[in-house]
C-alpha positions in Angstrom: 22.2 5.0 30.7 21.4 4.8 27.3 17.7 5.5 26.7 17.1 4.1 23.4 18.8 1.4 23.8 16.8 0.2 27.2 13.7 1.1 25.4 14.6 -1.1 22.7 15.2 -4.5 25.3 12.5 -3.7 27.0 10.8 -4.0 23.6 12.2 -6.7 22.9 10.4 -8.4 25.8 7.1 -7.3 24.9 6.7 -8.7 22.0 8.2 -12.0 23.0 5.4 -12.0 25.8 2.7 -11.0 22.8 3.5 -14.3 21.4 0.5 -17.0 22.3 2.1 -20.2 20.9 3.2 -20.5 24.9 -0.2 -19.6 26.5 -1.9 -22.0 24.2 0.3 -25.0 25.0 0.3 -24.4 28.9 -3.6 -23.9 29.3 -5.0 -26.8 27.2 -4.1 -30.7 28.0 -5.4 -34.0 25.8 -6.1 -37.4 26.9 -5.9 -39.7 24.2 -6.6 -42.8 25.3 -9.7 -41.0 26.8 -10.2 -39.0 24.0 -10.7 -35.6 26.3 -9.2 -32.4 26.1 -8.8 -29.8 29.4 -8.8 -26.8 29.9 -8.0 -25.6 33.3 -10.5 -27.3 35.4 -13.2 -28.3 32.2 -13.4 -31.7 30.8 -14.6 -32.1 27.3 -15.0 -35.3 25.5 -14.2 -35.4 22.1 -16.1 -38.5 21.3 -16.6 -37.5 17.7 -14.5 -35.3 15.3 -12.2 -32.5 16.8 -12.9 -29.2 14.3 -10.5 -26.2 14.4 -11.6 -22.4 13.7 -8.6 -20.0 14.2 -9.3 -16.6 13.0 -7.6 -13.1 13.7 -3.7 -12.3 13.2 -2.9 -14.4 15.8 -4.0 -17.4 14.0 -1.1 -19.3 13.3 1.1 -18.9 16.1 -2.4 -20.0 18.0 -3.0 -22.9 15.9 0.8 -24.0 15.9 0.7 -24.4 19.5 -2.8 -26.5 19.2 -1.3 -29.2 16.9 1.6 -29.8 19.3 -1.3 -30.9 22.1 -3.2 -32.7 19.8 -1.6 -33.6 16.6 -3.5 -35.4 14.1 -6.3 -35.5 16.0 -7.6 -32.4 14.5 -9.5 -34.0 11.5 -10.1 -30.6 9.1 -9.1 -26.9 9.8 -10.3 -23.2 8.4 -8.0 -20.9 9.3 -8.9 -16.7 8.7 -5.6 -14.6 8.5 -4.8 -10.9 7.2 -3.3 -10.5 3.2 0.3 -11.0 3.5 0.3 -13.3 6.3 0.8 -17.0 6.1 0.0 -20.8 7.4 -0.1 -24.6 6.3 -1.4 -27.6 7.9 -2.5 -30.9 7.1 -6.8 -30.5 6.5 -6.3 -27.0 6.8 -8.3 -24.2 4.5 -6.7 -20.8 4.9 -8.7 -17.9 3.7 -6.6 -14.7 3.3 -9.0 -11.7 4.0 -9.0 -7.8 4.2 -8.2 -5.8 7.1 -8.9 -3.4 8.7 -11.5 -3.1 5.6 -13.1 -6.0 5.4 -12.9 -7.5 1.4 -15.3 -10.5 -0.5 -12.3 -12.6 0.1 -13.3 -12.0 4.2 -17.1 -13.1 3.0 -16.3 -15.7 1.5 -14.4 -16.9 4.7 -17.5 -16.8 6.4 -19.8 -18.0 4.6 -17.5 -21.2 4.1 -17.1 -21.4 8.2 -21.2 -21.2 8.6 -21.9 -24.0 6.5 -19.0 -26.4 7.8 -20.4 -25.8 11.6 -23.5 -26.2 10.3 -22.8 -29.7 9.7 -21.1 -30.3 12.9 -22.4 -32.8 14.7 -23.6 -33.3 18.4 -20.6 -35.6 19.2 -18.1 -33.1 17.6 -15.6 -30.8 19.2 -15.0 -27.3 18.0 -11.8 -25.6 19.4 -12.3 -21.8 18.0 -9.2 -19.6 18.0 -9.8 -16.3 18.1 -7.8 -13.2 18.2 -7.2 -9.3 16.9 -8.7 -8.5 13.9 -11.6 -11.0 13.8 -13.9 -8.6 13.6 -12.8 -7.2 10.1 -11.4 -10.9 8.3 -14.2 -12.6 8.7 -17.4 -10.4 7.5 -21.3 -11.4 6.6 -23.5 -9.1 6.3 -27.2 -9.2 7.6 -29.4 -9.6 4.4 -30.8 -6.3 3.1 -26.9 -4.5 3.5 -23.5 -5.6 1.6 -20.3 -5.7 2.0 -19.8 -2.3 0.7 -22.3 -1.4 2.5 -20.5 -2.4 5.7 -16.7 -1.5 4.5 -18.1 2.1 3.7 -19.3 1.9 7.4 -16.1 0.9 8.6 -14.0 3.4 7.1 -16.4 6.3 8.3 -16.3 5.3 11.9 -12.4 4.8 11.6 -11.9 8.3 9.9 -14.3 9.9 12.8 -12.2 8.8 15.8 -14.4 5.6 17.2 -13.7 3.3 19.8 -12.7 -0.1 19.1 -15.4 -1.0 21.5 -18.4 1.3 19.4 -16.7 -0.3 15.9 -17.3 -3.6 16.9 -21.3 -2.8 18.5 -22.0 -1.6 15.0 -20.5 -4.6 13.4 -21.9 -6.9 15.6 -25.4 -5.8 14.3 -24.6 -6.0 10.7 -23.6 -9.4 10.8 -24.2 -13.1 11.0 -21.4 -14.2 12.5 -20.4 -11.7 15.2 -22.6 -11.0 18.5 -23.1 -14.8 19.4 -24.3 -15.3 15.7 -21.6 -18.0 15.1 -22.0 -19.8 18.1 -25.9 -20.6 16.8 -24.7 -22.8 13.7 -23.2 -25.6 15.8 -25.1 -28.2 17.6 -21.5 -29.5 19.0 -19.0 -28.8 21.8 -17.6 -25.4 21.3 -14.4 -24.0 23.3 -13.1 -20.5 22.3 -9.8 -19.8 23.2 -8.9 -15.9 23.1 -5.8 -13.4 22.7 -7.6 -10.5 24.3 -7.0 -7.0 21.9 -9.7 -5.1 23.3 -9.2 -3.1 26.9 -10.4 -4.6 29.4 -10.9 -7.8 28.0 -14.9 -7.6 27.0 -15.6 -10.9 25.5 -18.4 -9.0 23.7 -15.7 -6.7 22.2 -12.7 -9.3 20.8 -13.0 -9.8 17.1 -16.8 -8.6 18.0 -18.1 -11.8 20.2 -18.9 -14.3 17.6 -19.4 -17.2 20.4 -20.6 -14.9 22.9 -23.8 -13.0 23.8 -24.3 -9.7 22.5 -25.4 -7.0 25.4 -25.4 -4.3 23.1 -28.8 -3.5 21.2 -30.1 -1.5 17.8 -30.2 1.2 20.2 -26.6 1.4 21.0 -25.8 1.5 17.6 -28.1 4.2 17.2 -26.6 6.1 19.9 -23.4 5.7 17.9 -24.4 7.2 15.2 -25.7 9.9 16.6 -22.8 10.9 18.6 -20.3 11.2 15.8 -22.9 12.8 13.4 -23.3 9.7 10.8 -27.1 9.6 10.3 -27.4 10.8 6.8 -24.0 10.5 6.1 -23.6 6.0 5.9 -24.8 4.1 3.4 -28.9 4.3 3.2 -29.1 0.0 3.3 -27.3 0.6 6.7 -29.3 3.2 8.2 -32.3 1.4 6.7 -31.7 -2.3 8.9 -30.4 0.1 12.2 -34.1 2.4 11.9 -36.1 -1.3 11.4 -33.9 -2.7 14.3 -35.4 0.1 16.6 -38.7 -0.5 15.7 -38.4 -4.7 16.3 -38.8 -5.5 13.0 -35.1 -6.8 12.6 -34.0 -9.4 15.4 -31.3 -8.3 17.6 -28.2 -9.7 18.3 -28.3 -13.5 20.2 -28.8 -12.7 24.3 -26.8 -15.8 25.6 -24.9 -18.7 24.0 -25.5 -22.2 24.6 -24.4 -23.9 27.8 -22.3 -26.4 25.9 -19.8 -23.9 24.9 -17.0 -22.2 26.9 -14.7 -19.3 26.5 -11.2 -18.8 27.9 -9.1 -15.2 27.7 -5.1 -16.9 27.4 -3.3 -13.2 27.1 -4.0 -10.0 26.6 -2.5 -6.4 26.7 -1.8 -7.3 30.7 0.9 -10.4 29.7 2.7 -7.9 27.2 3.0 -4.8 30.0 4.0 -7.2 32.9 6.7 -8.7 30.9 8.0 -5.0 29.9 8.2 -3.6 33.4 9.8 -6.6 34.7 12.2 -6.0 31.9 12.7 -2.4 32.8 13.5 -3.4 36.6 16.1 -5.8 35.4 17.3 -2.7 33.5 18.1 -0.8 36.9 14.3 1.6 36.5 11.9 2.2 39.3 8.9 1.8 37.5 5.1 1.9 37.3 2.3 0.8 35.6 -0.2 3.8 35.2 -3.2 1.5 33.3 -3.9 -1.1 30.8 -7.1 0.9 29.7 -4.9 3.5 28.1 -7.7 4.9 25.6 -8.3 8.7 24.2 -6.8 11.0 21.3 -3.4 10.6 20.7 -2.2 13.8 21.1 -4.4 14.2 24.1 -3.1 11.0 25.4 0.8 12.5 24.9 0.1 15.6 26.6 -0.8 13.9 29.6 1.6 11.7 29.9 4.7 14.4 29.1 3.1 16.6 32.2 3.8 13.2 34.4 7.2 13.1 32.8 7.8 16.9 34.2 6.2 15.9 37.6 8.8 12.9 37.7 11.8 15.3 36.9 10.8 17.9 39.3 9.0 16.1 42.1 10.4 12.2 41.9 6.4 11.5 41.8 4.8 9.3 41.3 8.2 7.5 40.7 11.8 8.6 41.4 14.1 8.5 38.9 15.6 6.5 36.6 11.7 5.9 35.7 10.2 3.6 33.6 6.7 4.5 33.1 4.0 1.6 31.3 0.7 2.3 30.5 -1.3 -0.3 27.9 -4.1 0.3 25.7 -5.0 1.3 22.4 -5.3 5.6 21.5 -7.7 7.1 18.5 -6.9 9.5 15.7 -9.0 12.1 14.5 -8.3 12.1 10.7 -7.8 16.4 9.6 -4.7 16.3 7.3 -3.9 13.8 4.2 0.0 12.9 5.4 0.7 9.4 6.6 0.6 7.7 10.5 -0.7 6.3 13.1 -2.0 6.6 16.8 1.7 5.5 18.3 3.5 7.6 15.6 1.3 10.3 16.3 1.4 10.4 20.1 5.1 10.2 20.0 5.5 13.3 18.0 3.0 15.2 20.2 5.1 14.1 23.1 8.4 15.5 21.4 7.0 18.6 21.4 5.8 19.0 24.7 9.2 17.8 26.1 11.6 19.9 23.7 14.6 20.6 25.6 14.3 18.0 27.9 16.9 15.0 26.8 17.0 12.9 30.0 13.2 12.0 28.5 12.1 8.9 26.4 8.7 7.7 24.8 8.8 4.8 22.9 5.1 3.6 21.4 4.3 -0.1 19.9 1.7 -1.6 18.3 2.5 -5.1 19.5 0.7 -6.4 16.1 3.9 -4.7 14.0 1.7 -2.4 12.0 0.4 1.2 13.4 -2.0 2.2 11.3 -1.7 1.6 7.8 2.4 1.8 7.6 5.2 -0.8 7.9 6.0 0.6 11.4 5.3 -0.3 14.6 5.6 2.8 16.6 8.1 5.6 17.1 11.2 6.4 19.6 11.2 10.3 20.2 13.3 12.1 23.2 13.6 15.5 24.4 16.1 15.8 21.8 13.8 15.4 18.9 12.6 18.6 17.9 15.6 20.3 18.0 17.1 17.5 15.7 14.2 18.0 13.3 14.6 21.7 13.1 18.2 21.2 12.4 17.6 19.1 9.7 14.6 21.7 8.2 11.7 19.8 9.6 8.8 21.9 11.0 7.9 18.9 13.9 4.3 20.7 14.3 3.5 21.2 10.6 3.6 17.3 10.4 2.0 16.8 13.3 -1.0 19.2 12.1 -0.7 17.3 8.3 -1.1 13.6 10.6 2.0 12.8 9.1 3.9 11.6 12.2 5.4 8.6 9.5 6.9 10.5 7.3 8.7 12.7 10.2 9.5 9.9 12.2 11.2 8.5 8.8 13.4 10.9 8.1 14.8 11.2 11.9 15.2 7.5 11.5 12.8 7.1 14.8 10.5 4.7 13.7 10.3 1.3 15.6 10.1 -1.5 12.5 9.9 -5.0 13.1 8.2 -7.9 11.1 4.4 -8.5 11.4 4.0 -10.5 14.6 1.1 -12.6 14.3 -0.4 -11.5 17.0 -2.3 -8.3 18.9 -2.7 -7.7 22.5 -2.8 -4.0 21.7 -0.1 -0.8 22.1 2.0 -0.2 25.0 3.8 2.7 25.4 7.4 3.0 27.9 8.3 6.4 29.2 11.4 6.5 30.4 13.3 9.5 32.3 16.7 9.7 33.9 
C-alpha cells in the first residue's frame, strides 16, 4: 500500500467535497411564475428586486451555483473576493480586497455594499453569500479608529497565536458591518447562505456575523487583550474605542437581527472530512474520525496526534491497522523565528520528528482554501521516513522547525501539497495514515 499515494486520493476527495457550487444548487429552489424562492422549508417572495451580496473566497463558485437557480432574475450583484482571484457576471461589481490584512480596496467594498442596501427596498430580496475570509475583505471601521488602525490590530493578534474565534470578537467591535451591523442597513428580505470556516459552525464567528447578532461584548474584547498582553502594545485609537466601550459610551454590537432575515450553514469543515474518510474506506483503511474541532498549537497539536499513531501501531487502538485517522479543524502558530510556513506545514514537520524511524506512518495536512499561511502551498506530506531523508540530504529538520520555516524544508524534500486556489474554505483537515 502505497501511503502517499492514498493520501493524495483521499485528497483528492476533499477538496471536491469543499466545493459549494453543489450545496448551493441542491438547498435553494425558484418559482418563477410565483416569483418565490425556497429554501428548505422557507418561502420568500421576491415581489420586488432580487439583490446578490457574495463575499469571502468562496464567492464565485457560491454565486455560480445561484445564477443557475435564478438566472436573470438577479437584477445587480457586488461581489467581495481575495487579490488574485476572479469572477464576471452580468450587473455584477467585483471588488478585489486584502486578505488576511484587510486593504482600502476592502473599505471601499464596504462602504459601496452599505449604501446599496441602504436603498433596498421593503419589497426587495437580498440573497447574501457569505463564506471564509469575510471577515478581513470586507472591512469598516467604527469612526474614531482606521483602517491601519484595525490592520495593525490584525496582524498583532495573528503574530500572538489567537483564535479565529477571538480575531473575529475583536473585529466584530471595530466595525460597521460585522456583528449584525450589516443586517441593520436593509429594510428588505435578507437570506444568508454560509460555507461554514469556523469550528463548530458559530454563526457569530463566520466572516465575523455580519447578518447575525453579536453575543460577544466590549468586555470580551477586553479580556482578549488582556490575555495575550496587547494593552499598551495596539494602536492607542483602538484601545481608546475598546476603554469607552466598557464604560457605555460606545454602543455595542447589534443583540438580535430582524425577523425578516434567515441564515442557512450549506457546508462546512464536516462535508469536507466525511467525504475523505469515506474515501479512505474505499481505499481498504479502518478509519476514524477523532474531531472536527481540531484547534491548538501546531506542534502541540502533532505531538498528540504522533503518540495516537504509536498507540495504533502497538495496541490496534483506537483503530487496527491499516488506519486512516481524520480529525478537522483549524491549528495556531506562535510566530518565534523569521523562516517561512504555516500551521499545516508546521505540524507536519513536528510530526516527522516525533515519528523518525517509523515508515509505515503518514500525515498529510491541507488547508482546503489552497493557501497555508502566507505560501503557495496547501499543506505538507511527511512519513516516518522524513527525517532521515532530510538529514541525508544536510537538512537539520528541528533547526527549521525552531526558525518556523516548515516551507522551506518541506520544499526542498519536495513534500509540499500544492494545488490551485480553490475558492473556497471549510478549514484544514489533516489524514494520518499507518499500515
Amino acid at each position: 500500500m502505497d501511503l502517499k499515494e492514498c493520501a493524495f486520493q483521499i485528497i483528492e476527495e476533499v477538496k471536491k467535497a469543499a466545493n459549494p457550487k453543489q450545496y448551493i444548487k441542491e438547498c435553494i429552489r425558484f418559482d418563477r411564475d410565483k416569483r418565490e424562492i425556497c429554501v428548505e422549508d422557507k418561502v420568500f417572495a421576491a415581489h420586488g428586486h432580487i439583490y446578490v451580496v457574495a463575499v469571502g473566497k468562496a464567492a464565485p463558485l457560491m454565486t455560480e451555483g445561484l445564477l443557475e437557480v435564478l438566472g436573470s432574475s438577479v437584477e445587480k450583484g457586488y461581489m467581495v473576493i481575495p487579490h488574485g482571484y476572479d469572477f464576471a457576471a452580468p450587473g455584477f461589481t467585483v471588488f478585489k480586497t486584502g486578505h488576511p490584512v484587510p486593504d482600502e480596496q476592502g473599505e471601499l467594498a464596504a462602504t459601496t455594499v452599505l449604501e446599496f442596501l441602504e436603498h433596498t427596498g421593503e419589497g426587495d430580496l437580498i440573497i447574501f453569500l457569505l463564506s471564509g475570509g469575510g471577515s478581513a475583505l470586507l472591512p469598516l471601521p467604527r469612526d474614531g479608529i482606521t483602517l491601519q488602525d484595525k490592520m495593525e490590530t490584525t496582524k498583532q493578534l495573528l503574530a500572538c497565536g489567537a483564535r479565529i474565534q477571538e480575531i473575529n470578537a475583536v473585529r466584530r467591535h471595530l466595525s460597521k458591518v460585522k456583528g449584525g451591523n450589516l443586517a441593520q442597513k436593509t429594510k428588505g428580505t435578507l437570506i444568508t447562505l454560509v460555507l461554514s470556516d469556523v469550528l463548530g459552525d458559530p454563526l457569530d464567528s463566520i466572516a465575523s456575523g455580519p447578518t447575525v447578532a453579536d453575543p460577544t461584548t466590549f468586555e470580551d474584547v477586553s479580556s482578549i487583550f488582556t490575555k495575550f498582553g496587547l494593552w499598551g502594545k495596539l494602536p492607542a485609537n483602538v484601545e481608546n474605542l475598546v476603554k469607552r466601550g466598557l464604560q457605555g459610551l460606545e454602543e455595542d454590537t447589534p443583540k438580535a437581527v430582524p425577523e425578516r432575515h434567515f441564515v442557512k450553514i450549506i457546508a462546512s469543515n464536516k462535508t469536507a472530512v466525511s467525504a475523505g474518510t469515506a474515501k479512505a474506506k474505499a481505499l481498504g483503511f479502518n478509519t476514524i474520525l477523532l474531531t472536527t474541532y481540531l484547534e491548538g498549537e501546531a506542534r502541540e497539536v502533532a505531538h498528540v496526534l504522533s503518540s495516537i499513531a504509536k498507540e495504533v501501531l502497538q495496541s490496534g487502538n483506537p483503530v487496527s491497522t491499516p488506519a486512516a485517522i481524520f480529525a478537522g479543524g483549524e491549528t495556531t502558530v506562535k510566530l518565534t523565528g523569521k523562516g517561512l510556513g504555516g500551521r499545516n506545514q508546521e505540524l507536519a514537520l513536528a510530526f516527522a520528528l516525533d515519528v523518525q524511524d517509523m515508515p509505515n506512518v503518514l500525515v498529510a495536512t491541507y488547508a482546503t482554501d489552497g493557501r497555508d499561511g502566507p505560501t503557495d502551498a496547501a499543506g505538507a506530506i511527511a512519513t516516518g521516513e522524513t527525517v532521515q531523508a532530510a538529514r541525508a540530504a544536510g537538512l537539520d529538520p528541528a533547526t527549521f522547525l525552531m526558525n518556523n520555516d516548515s516551507y522551506h524544508f518541506f520544499d526542498k524534500l519536495r513534500d509540499l501539497i500544492r494545488v490551485p486556489p480553490t475558492s473556497t474554505n471549510v478549514n484544514d483537515v489533516t489524514i494520518v495514515l499507518i499500515e
